[in-house]
N, C-alpha and C positions, 0 to 999 in steps of 0.2 A: 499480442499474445504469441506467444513460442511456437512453433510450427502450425501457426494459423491457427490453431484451435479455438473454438467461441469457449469463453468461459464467463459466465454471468456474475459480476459482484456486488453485490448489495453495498450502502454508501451510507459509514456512518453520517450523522448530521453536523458533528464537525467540518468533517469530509467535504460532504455538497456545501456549508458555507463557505471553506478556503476554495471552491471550483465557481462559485457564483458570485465569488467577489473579483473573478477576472476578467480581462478584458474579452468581450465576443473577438473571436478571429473566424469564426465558419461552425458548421455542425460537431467541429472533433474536438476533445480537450487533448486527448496524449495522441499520439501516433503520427503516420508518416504523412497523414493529410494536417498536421498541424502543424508547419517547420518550425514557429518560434517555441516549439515548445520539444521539441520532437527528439533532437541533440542532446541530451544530458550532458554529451563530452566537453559539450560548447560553454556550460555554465561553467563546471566543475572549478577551475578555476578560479572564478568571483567566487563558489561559493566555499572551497577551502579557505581563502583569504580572510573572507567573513567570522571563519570560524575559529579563528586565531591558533592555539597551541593544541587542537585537536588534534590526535593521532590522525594518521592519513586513513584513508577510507575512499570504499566505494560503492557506488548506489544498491549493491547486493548487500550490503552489510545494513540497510536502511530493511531488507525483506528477512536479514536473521534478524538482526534488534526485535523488530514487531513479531517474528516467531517465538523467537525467548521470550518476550512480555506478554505475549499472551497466555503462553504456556503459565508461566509465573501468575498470572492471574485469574487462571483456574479454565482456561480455554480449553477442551479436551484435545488432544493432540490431532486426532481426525477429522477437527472441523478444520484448524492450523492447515492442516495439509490442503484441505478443500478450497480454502482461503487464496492458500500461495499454488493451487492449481498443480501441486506433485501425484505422482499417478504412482509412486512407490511408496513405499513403508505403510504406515494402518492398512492401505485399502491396494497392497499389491497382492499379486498370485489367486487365491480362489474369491477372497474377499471383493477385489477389484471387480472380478468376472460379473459375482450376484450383488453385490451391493449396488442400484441403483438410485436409491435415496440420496436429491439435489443435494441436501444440508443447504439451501439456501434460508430457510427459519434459524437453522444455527450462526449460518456465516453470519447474518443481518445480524441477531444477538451479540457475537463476541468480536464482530468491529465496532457496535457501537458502543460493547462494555470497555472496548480497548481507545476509543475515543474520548471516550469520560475518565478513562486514566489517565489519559495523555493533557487532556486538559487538567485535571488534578496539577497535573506535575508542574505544570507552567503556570499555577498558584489558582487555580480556579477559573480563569479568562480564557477566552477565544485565544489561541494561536495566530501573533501578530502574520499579518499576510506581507510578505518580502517578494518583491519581482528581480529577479536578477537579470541584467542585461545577456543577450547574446552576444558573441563576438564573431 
């Protein structure tokens, strides 16, 4: 997380099945106690290749996609924000200050309405699970 901050994310169920279909490496799935996973930079590569005639991209544009889609799918913009852990826009200035409500009942809700779109998309099925090598 960005300047260290704890931010608590609820985990659609699509979610924890692509994280329980990997291999155990230790207690961490992301972060800097998990190297082969840890690099993003290190895949990027294989996984542009993968992806044949896609426009170029980078793993920020994986956190506006899932903002716009949620938004699109009737996510209210405040939980969005709570979501992607932004400390401006709905809940900056006086709002920020008094608003202390987790929105972790929301967050839980609209990832895991954004997880059943997302399966939608890819025809109703589980999201095939892909390991990219490191380099």
């Amino acid at each position: 997380m960005k300047g260290r901050r704890p931010h608590i994310l609820p985990l659609s169920a699509q979610a924890i099945a692509l994280i329980e279909a990997q291999p155990r490496i230790g207690e961490y799935v992301f972060g800097r106690e998990a190297p082969l996973i840890s690099h993003f930079a290190r895949v990027m590569p294989e996984l542009r290749t993968r992806m044949g005639d896609t426009p170029h991209f980078t793993l920020h544009d994986l956190r506006r996609s899932a903002a716009s889609g949620m938004a699109r799918i009737g996510v209210p913009v405040v939980v969005v924000e709570k979501i992607l852990a932004h400390t401006g826009g709905a809940l900056a200035g006086v709002a920020g200050v008094y608003q202390r409500h987790s929105f972790l009942p929301e967050m839980a809700a609209a990832l895991q309405k954004w997880g059943d779109h997302v399966e939608r998309l890819v025809g109703g099925k589980p999201a095939k699970v892909v390991r990219l090598r490191q380099r």
